[in-house]
C-alpha positions in Angstrom: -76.8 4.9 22.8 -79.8 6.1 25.1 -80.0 3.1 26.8 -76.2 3.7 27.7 -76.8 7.3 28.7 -79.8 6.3 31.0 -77.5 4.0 32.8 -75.1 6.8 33.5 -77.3 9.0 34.7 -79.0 6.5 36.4 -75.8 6.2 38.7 -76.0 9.6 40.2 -79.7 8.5 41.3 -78.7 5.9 42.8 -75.8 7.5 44.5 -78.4 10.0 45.8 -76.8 12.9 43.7 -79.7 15.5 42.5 -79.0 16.9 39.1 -81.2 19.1 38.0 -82.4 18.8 33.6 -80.2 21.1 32.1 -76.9 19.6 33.6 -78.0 16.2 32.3 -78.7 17.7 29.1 -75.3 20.1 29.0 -73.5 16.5 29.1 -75.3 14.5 27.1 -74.9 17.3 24.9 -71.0 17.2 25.2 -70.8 13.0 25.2 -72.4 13.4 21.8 -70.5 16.0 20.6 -67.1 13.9 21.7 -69.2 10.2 20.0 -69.4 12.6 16.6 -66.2 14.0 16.7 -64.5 10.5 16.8 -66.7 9.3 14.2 -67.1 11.8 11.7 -63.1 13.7 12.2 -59.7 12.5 11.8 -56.6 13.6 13.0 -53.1 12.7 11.3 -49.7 13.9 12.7 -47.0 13.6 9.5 -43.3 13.5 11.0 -40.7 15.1 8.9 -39.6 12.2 6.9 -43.4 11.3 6.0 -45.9 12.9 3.4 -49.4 12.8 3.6 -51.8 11.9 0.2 -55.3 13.1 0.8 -58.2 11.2 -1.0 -61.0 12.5 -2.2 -64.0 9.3 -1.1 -66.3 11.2 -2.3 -64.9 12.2 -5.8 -62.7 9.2 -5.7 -59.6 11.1 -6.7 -56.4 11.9 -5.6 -55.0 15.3 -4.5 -51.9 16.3 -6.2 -50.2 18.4 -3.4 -49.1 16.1 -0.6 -49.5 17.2 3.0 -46.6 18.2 4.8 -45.3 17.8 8.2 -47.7 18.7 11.4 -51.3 17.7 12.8 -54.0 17.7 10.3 -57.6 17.6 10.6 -59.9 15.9 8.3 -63.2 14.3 8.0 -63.4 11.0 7.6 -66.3 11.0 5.8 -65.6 12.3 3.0 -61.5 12.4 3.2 -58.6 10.0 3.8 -54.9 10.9 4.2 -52.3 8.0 3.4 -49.2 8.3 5.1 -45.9 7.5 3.1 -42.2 6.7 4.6 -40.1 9.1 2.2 -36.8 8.5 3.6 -34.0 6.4 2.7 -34.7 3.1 4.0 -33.8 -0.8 2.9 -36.2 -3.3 1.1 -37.0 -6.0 2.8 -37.3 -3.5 5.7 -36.3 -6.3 8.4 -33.4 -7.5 7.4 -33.5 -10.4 9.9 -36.4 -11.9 9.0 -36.3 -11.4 5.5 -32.7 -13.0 5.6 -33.5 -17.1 4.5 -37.0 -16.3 4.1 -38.4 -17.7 0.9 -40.3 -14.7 -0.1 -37.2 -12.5 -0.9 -34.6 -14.8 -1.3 -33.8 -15.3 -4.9 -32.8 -18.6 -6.3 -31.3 -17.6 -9.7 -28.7 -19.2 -12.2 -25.2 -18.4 -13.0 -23.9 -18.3 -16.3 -22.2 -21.7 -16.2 -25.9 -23.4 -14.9 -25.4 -23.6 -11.1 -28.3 -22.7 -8.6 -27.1 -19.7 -6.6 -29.4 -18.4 -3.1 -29.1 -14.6 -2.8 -30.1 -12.2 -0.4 -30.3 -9.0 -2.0 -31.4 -5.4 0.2 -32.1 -2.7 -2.6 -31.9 1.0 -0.8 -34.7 3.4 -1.7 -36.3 6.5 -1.3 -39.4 7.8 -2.0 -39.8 12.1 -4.1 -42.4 13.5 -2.0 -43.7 15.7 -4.8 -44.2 12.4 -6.8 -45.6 10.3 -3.9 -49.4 10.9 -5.0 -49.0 9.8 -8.3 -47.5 6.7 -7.2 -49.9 6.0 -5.2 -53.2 6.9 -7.7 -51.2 4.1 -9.9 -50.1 1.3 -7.5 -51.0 2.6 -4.0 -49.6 1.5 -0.5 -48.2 -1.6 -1.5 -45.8 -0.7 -4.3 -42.7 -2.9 -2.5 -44.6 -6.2 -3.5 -46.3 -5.1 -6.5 -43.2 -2.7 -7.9 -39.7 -3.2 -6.2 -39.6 -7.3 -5.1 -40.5 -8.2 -9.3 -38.0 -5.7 -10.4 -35.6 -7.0 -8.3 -36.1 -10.5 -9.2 -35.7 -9.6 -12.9 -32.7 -7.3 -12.9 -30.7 -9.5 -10.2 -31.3 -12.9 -12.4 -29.9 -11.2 -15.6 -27.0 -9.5 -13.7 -26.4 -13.3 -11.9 -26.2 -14.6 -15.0 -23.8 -12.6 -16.4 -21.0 -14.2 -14.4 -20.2 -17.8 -13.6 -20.2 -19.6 -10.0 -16.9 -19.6 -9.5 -16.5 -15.5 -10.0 -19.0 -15.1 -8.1 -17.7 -17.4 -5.3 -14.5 -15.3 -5.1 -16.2 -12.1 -4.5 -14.3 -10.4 -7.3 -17.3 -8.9 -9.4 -19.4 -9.0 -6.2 -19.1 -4.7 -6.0 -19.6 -5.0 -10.1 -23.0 -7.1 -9.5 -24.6 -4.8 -7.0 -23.6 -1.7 -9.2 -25.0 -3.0 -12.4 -28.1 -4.4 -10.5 -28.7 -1.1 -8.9 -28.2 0.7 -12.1 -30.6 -2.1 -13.9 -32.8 -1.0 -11.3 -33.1 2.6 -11.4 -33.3 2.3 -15.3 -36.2 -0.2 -14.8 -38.4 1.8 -11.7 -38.0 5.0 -14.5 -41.7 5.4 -14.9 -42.3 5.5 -11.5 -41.0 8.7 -10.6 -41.3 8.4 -6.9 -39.2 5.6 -6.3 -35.4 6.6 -6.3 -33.0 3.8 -6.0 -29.8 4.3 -4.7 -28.4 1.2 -3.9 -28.4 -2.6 -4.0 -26.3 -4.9 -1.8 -25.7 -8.7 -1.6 -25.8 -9.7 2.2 -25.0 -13.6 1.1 -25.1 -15.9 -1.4 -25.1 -19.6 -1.1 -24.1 -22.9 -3.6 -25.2 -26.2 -3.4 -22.9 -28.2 -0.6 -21.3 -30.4 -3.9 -20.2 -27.1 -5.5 -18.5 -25.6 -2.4 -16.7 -29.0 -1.9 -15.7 -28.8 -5.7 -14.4 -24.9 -5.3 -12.6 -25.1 -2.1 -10.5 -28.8 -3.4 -9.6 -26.8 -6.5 -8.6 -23.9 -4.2 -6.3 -26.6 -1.9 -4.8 -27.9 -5.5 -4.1 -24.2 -6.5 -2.9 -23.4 -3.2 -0.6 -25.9 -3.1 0.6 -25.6 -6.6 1.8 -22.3 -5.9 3.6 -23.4 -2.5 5.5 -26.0 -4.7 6.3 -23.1 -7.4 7.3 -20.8 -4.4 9.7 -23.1 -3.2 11.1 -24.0 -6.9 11.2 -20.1 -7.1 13.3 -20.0 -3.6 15.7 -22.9 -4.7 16.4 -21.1 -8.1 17.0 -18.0 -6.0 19.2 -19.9 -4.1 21.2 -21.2 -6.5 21.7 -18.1 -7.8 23.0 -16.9 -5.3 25.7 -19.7 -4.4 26.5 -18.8 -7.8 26.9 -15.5 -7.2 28.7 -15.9 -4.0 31.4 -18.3 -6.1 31.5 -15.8 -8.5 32.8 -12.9 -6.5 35.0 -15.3 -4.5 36.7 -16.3 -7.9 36.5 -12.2 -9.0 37.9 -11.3 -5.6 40.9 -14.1 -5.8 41.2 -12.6 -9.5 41.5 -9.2 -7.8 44.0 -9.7 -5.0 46.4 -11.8 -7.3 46.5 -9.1 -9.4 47.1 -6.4 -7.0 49.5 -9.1 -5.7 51.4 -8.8 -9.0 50.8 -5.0 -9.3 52.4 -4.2 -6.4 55.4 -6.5 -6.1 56.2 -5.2 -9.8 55.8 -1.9 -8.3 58.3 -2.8 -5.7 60.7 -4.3 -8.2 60.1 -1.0 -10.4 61.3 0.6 -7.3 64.0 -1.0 -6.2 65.8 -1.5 -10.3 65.5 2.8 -9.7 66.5 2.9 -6.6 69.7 0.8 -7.3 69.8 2.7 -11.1 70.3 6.1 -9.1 73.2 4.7 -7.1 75.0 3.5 -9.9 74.2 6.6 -11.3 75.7 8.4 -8.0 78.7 6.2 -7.9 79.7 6.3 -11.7 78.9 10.3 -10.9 81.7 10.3 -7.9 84.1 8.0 -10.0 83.7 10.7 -12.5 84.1 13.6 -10.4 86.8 11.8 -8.4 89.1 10.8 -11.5 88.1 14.4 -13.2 90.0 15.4 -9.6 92.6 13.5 -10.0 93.4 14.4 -13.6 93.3 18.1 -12.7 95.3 17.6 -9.9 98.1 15.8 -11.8 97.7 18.4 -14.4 98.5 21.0 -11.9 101.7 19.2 -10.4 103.1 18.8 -13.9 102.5 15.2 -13.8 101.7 11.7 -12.7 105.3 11.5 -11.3 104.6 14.5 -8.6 101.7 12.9 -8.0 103.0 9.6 -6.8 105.7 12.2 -5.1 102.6 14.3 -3.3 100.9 11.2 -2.4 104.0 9.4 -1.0 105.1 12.2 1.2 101.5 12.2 2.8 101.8 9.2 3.5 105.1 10.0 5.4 104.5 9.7 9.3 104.9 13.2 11.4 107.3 10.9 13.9 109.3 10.3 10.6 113.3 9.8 11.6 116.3 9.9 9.3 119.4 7.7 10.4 122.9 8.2 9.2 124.7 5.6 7.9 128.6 5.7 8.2 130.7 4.9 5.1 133.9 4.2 6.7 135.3 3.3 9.6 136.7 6.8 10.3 134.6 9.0 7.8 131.6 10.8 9.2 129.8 11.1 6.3 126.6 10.3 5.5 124.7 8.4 3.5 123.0 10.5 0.6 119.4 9.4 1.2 117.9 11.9 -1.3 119.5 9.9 -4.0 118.2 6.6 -2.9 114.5 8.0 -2.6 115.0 10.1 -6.3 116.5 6.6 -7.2 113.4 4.9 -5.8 110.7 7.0 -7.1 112.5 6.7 -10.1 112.7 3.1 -10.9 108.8 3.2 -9.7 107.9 5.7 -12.0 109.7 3.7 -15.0 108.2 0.6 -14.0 
């Protein structure tokens, strides 16, 4: 250190700058003070989603209060202050890399005994208060030590729960992550600190013999219901050619019987059409011979009757000729005794 401080000063001699003893000592003074500060005191600036855990070296123990957000000054001597992530954040914390990586890919079993890959992300967050504990127990690297064991354990027994093929159609994948994230919290219990809130399967992954087996199964389903579709659609279809006959046959039905309906309606109406003028003309015959028999009542018989009718029949040009009995006699014939003589042979006959 003095060797290093001659040298400096011994720059300004040779630059032909005159310092004078108690500048040279006012800096060394100073580049001491600055060499002890760095040594001996330690600053830590604790963003809002960190804590800080201050250690006692001396004591070797563990402050219970965790430091809160800000600058804090500390000696190193004697003190250390751990800085925690307490946020929500994802373990493995790089998803990319961890993704394939052998260190936090599982290789677990399924119920029915086929070897499954799965890569699991667990979501976490650390209770500040609780942080210190944590780390007097298991310290900075909890993840390895704590969460990646855990997670093996509780992901195999919820894996193997479920055979390949469920779990190749993704319908208990949301059951598996829920019961392995409850399997987790339930397991991490005695570490209060650690608060789980979620587990997710980014992938999972069959040997290439399974796959093959799985998707020719799926081809055969697949095209068993295509062929039970289209056995379905030909039913349908006869069912509805039969149908289709049926109302044609209803619909003949239908229009013979209106057919019948209405022409016996017609013949209804024509037997009381022709029922009402018999009725009429039976009613005029009546009416007419009723006349007639009054009216031969009132002439004082059928004989003046025949005489009434008879003389309306007589022309208005009617002319009466005289017919001579003799040669010389101007007498004439007495027509009113023919006619009476007339009428009366008719009337006897």
């Amino acid at each position: 250190m003095w060797e290093w401080l001659k040298e400096f000063f011994g720059q300004f001699n040779e630059e032909g700058v005159s310092m004078d003893k108690k500048s040279v000592f006012f800096i060394a003074a100073v580049v001491i003070v600055m060499i002890g500060f760095w040594m001996f005191i330690g600053i830590v600036d604790i963003k809002p989603t960190e804590v800080g855990v201050e250690v006692d070296k001396v004591q070797g123990k563990v402050m219970e209060m965790p430091r809160g957000v800000g600058y804090h000054v500390f000696n190193k001597v004697s003190t250390d202050i751990v800085v925690y992530h307490v946020a929500a954040r994802a373990f493995p914390g790089d998803v990319a890399k961890s993704e394939g990586s052998d260190n936090y890919t599982l290789d677990l079993k399924t119920n029915d005994g086929q070897n499954i890959r799965v890569d699991l992300t667990v979501l976490y967050a650390l209770k500040g208060n609780e942080v210190p504990i944590l780390h007097q127990s298991i310290g900075p690297n909890y993840e390895d030590q704590i969460l990646l064991p855990q997670i093996r354990s509780e992901a195999r027994i919820a894996i193997g729960s479920y055979t390949a093929e469920e779990i190749y159609s993704g319908k208990v994948r949301d059951v598996i992550q829920k019961e392995i994230a409850t399997r987790l919290q339930n397991a991490v219990a005695k570490f209060p600190a650690i608060q789980i809130q979620d587990a997710l399967i980014r992938h999972f992954a069959f040997s290439s013999e399974f796959e093959r087996a799985i998707e020719q199964k799926k081809l055969a389903a697949q095209q068993v219901e295509i062929n039970k579709n289209r056995a379905l659609a030909q039913e349908e279809e006869a069912k509805r050619q039969e149908a289709e006959a049926r109302g044609s046959k209803l619909k003949a039905i239908q229009d013979a019987e209106g057919r019948a309906q209405s022409a016996k309606i017609e013949a209804d109406a024509e037997r009381y059409k022709l029922e009402q003028e018999a009725a009429g003309k039976l009613a005029n015959y009546k009416a007419d011979a009723e006349g007639k028999k009054l009216q031969a009542d009132a002439l004082g018989g059928g004989q003046n009757v025949v005489a009434l009718k008879f003389a309306e029949n007589i022309p208005d040009k009617f002319r009466v000729f005289a017919v001579p009995i003799g040669q010389n006699s101007t007498s004439l014939m007495d027509l009113n005794g023919i006619f009476k003589g007339m009428f009366s042979s008719e009337v006897s006959k």
